[in-house]
N, CA, C and O atoms as a printed pandas DataFrame, in Angstrom:
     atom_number atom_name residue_name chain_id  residue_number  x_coord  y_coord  z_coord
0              1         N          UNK        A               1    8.191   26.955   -4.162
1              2        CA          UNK        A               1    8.421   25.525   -4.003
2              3         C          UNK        A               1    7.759   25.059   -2.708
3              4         O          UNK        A               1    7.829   25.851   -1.769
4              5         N          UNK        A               2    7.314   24.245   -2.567
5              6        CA          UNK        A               2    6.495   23.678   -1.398
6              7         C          UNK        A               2    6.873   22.740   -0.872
7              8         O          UNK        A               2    7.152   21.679   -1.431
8              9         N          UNK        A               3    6.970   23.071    0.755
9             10        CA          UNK        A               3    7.622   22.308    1.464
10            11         C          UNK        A               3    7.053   20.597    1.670
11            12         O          UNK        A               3    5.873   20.247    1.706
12            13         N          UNK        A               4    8.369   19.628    1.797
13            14        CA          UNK        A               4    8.272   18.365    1.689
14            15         C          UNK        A               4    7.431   17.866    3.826
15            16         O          UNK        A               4    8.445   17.802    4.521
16            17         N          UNK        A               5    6.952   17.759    4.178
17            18        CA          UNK        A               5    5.958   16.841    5.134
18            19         C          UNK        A               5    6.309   15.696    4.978
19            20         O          UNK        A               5    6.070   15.183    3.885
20            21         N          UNK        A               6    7.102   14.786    6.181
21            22        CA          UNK        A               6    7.551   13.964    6.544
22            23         C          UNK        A               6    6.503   13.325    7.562
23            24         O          UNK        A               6    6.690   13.988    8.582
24            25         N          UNK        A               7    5.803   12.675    7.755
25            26        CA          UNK        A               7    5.217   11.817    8.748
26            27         C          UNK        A               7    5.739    9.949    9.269
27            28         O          UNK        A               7    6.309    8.969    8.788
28            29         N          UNK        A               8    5.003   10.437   10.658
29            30        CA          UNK        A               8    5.909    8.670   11.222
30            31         C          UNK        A               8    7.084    8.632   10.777
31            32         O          UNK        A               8    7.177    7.708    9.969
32            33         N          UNK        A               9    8.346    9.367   10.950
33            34        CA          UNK        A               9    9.397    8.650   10.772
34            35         C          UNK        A               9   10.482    8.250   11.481
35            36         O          UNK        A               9   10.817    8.807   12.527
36            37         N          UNK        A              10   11.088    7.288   10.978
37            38        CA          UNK        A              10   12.414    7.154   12.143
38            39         C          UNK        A              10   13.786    7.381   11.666
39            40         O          UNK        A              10   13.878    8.240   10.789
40            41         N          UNK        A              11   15.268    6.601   12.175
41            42        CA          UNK        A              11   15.911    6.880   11.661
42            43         C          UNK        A              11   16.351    6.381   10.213
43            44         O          UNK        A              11   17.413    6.807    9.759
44            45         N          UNK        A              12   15.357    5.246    9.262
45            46        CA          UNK        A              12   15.441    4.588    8.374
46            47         C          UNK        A              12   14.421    5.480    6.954
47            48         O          UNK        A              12   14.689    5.613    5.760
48            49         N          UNK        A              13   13.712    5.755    7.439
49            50        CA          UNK        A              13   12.480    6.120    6.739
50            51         C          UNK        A              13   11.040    6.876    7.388
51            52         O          UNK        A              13   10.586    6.928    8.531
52            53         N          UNK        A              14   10.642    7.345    6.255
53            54        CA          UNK        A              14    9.096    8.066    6.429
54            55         C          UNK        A              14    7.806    7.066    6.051
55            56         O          UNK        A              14    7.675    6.535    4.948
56            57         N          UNK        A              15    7.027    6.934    6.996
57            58        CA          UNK        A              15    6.048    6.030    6.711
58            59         C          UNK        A              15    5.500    7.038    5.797
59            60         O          UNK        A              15    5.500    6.614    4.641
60            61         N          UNK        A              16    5.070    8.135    5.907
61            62        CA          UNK        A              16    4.235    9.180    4.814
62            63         C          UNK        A              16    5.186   10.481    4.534
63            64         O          UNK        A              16    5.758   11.061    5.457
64            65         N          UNK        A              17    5.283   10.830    3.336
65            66        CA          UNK        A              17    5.647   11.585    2.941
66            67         C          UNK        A              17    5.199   12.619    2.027
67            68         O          UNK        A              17    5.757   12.549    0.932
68            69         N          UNK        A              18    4.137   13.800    2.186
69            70        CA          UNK        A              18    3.687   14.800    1.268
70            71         C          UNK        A              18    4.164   15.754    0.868
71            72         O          UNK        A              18    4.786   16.409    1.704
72            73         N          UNK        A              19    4.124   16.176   -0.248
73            74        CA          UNK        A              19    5.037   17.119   -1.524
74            75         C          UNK        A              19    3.824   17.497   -2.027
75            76         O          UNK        A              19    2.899   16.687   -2.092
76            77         N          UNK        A              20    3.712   18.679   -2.406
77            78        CA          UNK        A              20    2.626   19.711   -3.269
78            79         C          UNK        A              20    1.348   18.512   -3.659
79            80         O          UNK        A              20    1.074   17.943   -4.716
80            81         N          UNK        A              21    0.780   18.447   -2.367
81            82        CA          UNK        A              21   -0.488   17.433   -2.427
82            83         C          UNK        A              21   -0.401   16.724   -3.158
83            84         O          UNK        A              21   -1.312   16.554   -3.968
84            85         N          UNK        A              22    0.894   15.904   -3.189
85            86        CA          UNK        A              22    1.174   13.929   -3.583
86            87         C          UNK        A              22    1.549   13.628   -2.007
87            88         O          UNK        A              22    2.198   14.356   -1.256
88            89         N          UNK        A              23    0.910   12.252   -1.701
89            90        CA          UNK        A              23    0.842   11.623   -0.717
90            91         C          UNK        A              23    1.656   10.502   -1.239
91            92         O          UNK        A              23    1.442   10.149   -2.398
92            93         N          UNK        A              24    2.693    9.805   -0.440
93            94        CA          UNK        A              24    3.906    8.848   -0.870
94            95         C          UNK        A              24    3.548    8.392    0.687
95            96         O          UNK        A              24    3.468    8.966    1.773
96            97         N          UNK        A              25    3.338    6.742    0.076
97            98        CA          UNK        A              25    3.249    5.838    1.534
98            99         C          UNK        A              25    4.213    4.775    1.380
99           100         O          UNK        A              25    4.128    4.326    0.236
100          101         N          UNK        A              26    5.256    4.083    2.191
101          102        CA          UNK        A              26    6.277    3.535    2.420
102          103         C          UNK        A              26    5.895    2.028    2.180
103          104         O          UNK        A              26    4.826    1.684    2.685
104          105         N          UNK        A              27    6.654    1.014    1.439
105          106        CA          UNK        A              27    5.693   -0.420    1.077
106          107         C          UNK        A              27    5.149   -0.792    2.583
107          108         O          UNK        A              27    5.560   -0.481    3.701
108          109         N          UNK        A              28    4.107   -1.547    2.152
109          110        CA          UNK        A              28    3.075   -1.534    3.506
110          111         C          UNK        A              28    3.006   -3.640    3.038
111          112         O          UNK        A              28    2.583   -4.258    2.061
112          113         N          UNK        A              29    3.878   -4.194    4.775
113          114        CA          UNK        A              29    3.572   -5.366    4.393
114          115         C          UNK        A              29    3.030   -6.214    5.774
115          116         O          UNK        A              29    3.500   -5.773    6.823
116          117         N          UNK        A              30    1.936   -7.585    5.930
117          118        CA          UNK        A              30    2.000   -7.794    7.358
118          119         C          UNK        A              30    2.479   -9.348    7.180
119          120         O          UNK        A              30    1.572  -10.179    7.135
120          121         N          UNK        A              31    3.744   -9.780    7.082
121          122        CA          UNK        A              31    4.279  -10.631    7.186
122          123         C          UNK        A              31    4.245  -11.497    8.543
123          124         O          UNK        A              31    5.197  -11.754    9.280
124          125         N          UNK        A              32    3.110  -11.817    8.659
125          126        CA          UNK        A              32    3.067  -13.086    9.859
126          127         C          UNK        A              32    2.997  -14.361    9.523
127          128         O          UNK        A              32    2.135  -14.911    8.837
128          129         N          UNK        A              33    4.059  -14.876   10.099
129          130        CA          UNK        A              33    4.112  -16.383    9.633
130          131         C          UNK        A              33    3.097  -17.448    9.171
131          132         O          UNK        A              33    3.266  -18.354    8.355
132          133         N          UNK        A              34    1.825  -17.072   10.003
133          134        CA          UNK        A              34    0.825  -18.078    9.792
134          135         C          UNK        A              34   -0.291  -17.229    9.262
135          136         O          UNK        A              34   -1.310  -17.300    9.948
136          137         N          UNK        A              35   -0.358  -16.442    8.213
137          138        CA          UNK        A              35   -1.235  -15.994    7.228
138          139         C          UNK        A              35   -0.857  -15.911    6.451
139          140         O          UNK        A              35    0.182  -15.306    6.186
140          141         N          UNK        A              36   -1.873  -16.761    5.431
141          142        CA          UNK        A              36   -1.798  -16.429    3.874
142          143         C          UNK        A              36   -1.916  -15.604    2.994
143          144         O          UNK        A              36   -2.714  -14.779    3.441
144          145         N          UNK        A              37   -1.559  -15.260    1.831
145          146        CA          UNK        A              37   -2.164  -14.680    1.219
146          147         C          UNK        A              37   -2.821  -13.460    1.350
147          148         O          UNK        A              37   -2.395  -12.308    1.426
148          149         N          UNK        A              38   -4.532  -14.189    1.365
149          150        CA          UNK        A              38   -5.209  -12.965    1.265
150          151         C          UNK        A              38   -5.261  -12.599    2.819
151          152         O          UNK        A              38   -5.577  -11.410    2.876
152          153         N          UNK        A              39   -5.081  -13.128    4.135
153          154        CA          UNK        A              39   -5.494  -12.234    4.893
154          155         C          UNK        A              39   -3.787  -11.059    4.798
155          156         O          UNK        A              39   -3.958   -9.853    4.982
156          157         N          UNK        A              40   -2.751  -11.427    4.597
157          158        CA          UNK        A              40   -1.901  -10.707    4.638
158          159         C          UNK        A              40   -2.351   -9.328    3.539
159          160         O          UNK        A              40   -2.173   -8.190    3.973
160          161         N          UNK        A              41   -2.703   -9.447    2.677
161          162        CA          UNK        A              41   -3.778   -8.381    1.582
162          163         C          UNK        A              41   -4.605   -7.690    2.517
163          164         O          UNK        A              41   -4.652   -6.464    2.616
164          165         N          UNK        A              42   -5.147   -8.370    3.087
165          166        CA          UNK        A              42   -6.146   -7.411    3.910
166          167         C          UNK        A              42   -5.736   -6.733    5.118
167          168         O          UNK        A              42   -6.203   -5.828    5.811
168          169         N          UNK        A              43   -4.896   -7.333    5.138
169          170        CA          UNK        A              43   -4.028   -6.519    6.381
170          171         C          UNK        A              43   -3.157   -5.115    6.031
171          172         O          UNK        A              43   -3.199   -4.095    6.719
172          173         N          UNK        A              44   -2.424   -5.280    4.908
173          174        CA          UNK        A              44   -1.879   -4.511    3.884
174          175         C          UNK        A              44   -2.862   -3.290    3.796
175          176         O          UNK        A              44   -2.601   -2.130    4.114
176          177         N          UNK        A              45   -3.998   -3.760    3.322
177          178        CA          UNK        A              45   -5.041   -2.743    2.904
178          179         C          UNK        A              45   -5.499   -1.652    4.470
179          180         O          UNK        A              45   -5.462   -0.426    4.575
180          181         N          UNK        A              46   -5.831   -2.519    5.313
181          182        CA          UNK        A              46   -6.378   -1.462    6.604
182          183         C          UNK        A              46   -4.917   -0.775    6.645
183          184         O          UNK        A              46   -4.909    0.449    6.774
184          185         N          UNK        A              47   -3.578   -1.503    6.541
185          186        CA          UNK        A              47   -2.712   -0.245    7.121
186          187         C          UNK        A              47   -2.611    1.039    6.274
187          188         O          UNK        A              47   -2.245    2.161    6.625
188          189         N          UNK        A              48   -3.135    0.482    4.759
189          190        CA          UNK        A              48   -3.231    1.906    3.730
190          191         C          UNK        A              48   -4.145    2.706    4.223
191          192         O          UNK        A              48   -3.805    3.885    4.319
192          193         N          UNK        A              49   -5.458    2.355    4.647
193          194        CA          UNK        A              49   -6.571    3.117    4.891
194          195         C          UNK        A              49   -5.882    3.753    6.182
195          196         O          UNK        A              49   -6.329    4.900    6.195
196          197         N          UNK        A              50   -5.104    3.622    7.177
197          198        CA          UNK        A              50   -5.003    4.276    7.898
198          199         C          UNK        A              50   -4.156    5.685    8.002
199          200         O          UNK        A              50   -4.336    6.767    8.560
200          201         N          UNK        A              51   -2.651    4.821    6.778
201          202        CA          UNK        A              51   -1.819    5.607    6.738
202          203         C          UNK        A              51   -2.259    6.988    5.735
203          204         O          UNK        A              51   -1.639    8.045    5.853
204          205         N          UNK        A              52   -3.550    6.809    4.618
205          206        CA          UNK        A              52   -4.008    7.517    3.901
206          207         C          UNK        A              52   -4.317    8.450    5.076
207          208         O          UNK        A              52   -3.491    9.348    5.241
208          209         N          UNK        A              53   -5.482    8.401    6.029
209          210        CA          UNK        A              53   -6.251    9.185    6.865
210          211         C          UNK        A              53   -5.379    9.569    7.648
211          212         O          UNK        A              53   -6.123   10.089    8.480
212          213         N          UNK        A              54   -4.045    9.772    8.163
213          214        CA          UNK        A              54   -3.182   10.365    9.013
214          215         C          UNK        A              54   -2.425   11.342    7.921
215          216         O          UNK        A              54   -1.705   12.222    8.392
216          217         N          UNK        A              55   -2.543   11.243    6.537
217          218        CA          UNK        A              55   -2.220   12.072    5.939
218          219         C          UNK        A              55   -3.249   12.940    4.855
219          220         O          UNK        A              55   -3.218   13.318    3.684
220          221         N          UNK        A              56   -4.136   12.997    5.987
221          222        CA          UNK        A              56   -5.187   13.436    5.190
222          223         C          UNK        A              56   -5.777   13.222    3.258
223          224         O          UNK        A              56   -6.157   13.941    2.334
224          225         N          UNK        A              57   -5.559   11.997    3.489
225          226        CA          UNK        A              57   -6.221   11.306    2.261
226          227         C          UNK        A              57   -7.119   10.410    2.518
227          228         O          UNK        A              57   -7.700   10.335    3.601
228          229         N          UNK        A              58   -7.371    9.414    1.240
229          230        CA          UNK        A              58   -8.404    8.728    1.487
230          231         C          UNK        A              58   -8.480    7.537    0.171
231          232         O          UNK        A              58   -8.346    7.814   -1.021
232          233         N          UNK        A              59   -8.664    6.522    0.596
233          234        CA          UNK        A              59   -8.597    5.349   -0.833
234          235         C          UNK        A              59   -9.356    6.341   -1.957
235          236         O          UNK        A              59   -8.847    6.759   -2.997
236          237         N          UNK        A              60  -10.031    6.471   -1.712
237          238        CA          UNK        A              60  -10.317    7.283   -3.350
238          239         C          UNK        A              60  -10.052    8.444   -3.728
239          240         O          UNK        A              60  -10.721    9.310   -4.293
240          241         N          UNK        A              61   -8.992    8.389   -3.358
241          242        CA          UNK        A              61   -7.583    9.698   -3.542
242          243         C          UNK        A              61   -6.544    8.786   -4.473
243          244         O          UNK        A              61   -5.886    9.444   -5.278
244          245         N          UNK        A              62   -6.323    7.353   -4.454
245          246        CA          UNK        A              62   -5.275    6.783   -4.461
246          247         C          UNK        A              62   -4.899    7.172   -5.936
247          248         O          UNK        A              62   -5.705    7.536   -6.792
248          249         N          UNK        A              63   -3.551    7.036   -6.092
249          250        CA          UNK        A              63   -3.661    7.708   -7.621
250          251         C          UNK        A              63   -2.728    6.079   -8.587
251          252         O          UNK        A              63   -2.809    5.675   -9.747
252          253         N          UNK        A              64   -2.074    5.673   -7.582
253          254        CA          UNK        A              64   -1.161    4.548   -8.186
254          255         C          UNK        A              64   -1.059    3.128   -6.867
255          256         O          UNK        A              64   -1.145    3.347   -5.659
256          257         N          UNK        A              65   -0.900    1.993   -7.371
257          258        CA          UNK        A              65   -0.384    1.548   -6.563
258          259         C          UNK        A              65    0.642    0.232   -7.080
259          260         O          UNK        A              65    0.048   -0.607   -7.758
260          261         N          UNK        A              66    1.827    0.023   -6.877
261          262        CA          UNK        A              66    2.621   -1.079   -6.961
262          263         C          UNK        A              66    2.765   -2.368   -5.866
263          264         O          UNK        A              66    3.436   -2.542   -4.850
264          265         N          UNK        A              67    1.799   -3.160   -6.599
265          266        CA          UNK        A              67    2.185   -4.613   -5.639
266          267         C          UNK        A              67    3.069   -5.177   -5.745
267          268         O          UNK        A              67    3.332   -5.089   -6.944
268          269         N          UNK        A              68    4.024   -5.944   -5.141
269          270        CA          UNK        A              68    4.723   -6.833   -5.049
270          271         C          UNK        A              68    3.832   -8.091   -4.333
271          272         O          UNK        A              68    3.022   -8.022   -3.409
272          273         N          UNK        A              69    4.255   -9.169   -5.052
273          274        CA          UNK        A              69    3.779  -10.501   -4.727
274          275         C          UNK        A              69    4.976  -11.700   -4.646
275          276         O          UNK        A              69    5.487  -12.009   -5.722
276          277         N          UNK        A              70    5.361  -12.264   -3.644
277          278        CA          UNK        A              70    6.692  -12.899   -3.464
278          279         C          UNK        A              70    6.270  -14.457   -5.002
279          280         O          UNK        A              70    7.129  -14.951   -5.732
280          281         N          UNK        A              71    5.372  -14.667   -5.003
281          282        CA          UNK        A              71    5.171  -15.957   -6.034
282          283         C          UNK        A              71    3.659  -15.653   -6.632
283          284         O          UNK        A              71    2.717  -15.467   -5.861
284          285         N          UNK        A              72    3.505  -15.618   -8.068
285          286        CA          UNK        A              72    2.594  -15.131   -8.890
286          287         C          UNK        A              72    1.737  -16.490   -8.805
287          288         O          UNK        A              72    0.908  -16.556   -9.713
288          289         N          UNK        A              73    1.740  -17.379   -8.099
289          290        CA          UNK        A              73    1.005  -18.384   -7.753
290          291         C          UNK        A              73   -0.144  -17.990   -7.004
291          292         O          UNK        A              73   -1.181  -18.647   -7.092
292          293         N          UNK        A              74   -0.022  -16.479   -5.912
293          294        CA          UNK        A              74   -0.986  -16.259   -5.204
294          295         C          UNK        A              74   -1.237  -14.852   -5.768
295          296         O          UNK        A              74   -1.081  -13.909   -4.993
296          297         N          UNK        A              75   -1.637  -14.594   -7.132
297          298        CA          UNK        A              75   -1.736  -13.488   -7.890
298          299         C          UNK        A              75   -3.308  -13.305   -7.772
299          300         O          UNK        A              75   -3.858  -12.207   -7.680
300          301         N          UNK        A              76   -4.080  -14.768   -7.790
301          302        CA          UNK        A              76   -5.586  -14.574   -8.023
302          303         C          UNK        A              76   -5.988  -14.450   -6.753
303          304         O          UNK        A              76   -7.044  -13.827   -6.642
304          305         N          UNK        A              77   -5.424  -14.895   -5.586
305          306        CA          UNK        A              77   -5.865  -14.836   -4.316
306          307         C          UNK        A              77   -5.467  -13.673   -3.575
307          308         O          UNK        A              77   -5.953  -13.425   -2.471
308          309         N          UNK        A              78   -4.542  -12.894   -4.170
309          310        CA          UNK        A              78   -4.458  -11.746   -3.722
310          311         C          UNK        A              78   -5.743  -10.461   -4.085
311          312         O          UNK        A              78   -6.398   -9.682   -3.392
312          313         N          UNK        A              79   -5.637  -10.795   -5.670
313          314        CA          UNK        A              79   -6.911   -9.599   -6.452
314          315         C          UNK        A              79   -8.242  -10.509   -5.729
315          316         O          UNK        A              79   -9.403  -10.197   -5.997
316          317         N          UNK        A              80   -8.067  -11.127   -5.226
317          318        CA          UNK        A              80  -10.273  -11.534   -5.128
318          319         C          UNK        A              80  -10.410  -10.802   -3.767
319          320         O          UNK        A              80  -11.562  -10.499   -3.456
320          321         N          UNK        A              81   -8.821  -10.272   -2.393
321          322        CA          UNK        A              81   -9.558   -9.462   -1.871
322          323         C          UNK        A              81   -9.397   -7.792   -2.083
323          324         O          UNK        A              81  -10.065   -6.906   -1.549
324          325         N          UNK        A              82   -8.038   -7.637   -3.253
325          326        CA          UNK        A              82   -7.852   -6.528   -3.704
326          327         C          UNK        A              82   -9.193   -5.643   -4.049
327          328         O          UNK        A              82   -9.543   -4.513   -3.708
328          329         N          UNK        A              83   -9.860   -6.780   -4.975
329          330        CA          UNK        A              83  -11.354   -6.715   -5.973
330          331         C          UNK        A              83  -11.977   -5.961   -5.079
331          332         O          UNK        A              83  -12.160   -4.745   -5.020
332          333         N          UNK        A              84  -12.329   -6.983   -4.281
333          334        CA          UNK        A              84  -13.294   -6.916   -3.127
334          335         C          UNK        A              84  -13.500   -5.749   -2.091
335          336         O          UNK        A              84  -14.586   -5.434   -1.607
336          337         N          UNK        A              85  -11.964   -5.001   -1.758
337          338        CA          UNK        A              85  -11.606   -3.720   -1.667
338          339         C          UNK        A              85  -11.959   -2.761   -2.287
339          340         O          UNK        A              85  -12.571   -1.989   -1.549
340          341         N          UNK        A              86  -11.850   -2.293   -3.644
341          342        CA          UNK        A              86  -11.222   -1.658   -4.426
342          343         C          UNK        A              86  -12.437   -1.248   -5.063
343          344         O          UNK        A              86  -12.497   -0.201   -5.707
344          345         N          UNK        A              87  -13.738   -2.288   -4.863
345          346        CA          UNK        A              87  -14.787   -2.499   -5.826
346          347         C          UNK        A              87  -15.867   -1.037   -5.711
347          348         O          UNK        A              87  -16.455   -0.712   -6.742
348          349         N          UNK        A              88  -16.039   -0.374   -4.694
349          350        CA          UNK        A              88  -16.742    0.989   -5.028
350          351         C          UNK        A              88  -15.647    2.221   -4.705
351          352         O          UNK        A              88  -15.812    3.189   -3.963
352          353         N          UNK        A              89  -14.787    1.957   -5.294
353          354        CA          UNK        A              89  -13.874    2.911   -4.914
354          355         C          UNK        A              89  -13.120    3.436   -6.746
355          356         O          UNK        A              89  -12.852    2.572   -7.582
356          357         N          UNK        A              90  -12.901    5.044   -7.024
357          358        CA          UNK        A              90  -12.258    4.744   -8.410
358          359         C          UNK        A              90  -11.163    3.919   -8.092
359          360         O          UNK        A              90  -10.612    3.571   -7.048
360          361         N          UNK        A              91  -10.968    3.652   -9.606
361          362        CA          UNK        A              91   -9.482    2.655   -9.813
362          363         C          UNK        A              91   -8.437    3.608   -9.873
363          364         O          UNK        A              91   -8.487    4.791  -10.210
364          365         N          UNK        A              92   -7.354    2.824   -9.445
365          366        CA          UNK        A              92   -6.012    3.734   -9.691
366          367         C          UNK        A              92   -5.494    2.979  -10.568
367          368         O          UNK        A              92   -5.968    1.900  -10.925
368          369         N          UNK        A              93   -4.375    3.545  -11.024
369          370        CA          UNK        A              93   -3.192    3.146  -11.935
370          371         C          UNK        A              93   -2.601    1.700  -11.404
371          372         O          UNK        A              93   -2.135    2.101  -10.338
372          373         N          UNK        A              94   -2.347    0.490  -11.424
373          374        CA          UNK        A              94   -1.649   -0.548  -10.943
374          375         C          UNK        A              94   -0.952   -1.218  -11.473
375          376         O          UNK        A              94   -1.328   -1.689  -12.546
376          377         N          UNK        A              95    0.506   -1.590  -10.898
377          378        CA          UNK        A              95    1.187   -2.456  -11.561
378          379         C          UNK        A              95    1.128   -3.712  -10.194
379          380         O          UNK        A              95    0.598   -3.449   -9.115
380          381         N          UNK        A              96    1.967   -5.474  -10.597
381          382        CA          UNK        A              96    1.830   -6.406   -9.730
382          383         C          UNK        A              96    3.042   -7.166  -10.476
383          384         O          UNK        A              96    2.899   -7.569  -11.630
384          385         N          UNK        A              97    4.091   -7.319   -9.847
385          386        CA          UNK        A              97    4.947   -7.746   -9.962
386          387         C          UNK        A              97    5.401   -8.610   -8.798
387          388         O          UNK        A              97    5.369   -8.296   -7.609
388          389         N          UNK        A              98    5.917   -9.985   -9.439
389          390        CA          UNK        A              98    6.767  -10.917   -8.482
390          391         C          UNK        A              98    8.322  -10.590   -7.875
391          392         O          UNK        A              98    9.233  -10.724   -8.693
392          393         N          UNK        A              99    8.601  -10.270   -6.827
393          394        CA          UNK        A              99    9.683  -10.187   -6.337
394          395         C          UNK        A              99   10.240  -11.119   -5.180
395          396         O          UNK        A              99    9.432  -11.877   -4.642
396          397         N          UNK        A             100   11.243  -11.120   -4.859
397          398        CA          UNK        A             100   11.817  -11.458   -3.414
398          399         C          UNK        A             100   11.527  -10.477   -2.797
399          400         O          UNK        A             100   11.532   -9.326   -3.235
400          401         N          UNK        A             101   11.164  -10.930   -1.409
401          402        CA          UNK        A             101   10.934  -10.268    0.237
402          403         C          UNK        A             101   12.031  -10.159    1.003
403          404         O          UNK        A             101   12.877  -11.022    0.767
404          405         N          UNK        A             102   12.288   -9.409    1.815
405          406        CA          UNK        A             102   12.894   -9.200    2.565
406          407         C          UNK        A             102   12.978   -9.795    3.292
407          408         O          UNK        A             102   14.020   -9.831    3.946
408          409         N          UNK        A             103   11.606  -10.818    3.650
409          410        CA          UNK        A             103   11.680  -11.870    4.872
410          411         C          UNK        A             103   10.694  -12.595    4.353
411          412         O          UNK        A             103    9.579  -12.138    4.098
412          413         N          UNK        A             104   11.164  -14.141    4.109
413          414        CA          UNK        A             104   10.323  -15.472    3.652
414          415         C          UNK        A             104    8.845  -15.659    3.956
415          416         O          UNK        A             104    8.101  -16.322    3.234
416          417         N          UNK        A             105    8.342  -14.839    5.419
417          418        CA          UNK        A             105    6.902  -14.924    5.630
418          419         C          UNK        A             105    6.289  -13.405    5.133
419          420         O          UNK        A             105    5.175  -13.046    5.514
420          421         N          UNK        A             106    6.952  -12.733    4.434
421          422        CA          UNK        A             106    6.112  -11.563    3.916
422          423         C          UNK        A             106    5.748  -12.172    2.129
423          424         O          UNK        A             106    6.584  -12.356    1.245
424          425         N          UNK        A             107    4.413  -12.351    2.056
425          426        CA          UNK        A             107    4.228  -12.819    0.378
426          427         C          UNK        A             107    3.540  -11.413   -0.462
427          428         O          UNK        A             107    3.239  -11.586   -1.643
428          429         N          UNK        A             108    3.290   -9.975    0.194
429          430        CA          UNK        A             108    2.756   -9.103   -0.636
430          431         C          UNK        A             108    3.508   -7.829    0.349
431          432         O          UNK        A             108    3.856   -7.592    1.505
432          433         N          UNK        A             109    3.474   -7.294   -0.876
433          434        CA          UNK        A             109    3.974   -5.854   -0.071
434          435         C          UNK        A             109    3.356   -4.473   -1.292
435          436         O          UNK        A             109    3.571   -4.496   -2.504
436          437         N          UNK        A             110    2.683   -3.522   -0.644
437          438        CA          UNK        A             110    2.269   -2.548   -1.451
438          439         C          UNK        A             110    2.699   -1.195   -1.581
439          440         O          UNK        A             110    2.898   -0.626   -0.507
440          441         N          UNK        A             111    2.899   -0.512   -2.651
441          442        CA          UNK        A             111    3.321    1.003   -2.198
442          443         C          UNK        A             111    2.091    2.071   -2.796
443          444         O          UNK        A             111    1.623    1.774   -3.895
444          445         N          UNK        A             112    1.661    3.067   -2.233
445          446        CA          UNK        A             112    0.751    3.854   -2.616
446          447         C          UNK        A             112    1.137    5.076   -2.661
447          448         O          UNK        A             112    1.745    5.661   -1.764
448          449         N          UNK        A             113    0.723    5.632   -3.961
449          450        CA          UNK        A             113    1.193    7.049   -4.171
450          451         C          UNK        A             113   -0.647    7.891   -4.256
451          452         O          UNK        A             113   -1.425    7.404   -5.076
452          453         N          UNK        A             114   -1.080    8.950   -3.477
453          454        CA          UNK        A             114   -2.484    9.190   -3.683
454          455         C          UNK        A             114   -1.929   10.684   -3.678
455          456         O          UNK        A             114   -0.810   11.176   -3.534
456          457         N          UNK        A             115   -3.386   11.259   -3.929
457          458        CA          UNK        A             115   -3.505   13.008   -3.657
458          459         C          UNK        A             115   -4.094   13.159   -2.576
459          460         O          UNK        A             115   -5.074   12.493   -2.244
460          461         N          UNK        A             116   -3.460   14.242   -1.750
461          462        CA          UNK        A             116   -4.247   14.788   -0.597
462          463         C          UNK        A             116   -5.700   15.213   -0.976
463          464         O          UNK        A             116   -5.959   15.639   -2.102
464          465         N          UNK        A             117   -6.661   15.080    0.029
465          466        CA          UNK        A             117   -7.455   16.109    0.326
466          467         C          UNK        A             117   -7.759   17.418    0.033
467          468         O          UNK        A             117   -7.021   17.961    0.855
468          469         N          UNK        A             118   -8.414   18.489   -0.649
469          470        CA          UNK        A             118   -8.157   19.977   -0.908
470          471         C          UNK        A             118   -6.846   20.252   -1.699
471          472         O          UNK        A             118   -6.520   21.407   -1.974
């Protein structure tokens, strides 16, 4: 059985978590009051790329990802910079669902499940 790898964590949670080379990243959101949309997406996205590379992965490792979007009103403005991301990279598995936030200025929040490296 192979041991579970906990990264970044505190007393709430693991920002990364690896199990027999599955990489589990914690929803990733940048809720600042005065960004919309897509820059909050793009913000979302560099913290994946980072949290991938501290766990030795890499976006085109990603194997799944679940969006949350607080109002499906900003569904197209989210994918044009998802697209725009995503576009030489394989595709993963995705679902995008509308939910409530935890806090009124967060409108996207993502979770990524990828494979390690080797």
């Amino acid at each position: 059985m192979s041991d579970i790898e906990r990264i970044h964590s505190t007393d709430r949670m693991s920002r990364i978590v690896k199990h027999n080379g599955t990489v589990y990243l914690c929803g990733q959101t940048a809720g600042e009051a005065d960004w919309d949309i897509q820059r909050q997406t793009e913000e979302c996205l560099k913290k994946i790329e980072n949290l991938l590379a501290d766990a030795d992965s890499a976006v085109d490792r990603i194997l799944s990802v679940t969006i949350y979007v607080r109002d499906m009103k900003d569904f197209a403005a989210m994918n044009a910079v998802w697209d725009a991301w995503i576009k030489d990279h394989p595709k993963p598995a995705r679902a995008c669902v509308e939910a409530r936030m935890a806090r009124p200025e967060i409108l996207v929040e993502m979770s990524v499940v990828a494979a390690a490296n080797g």
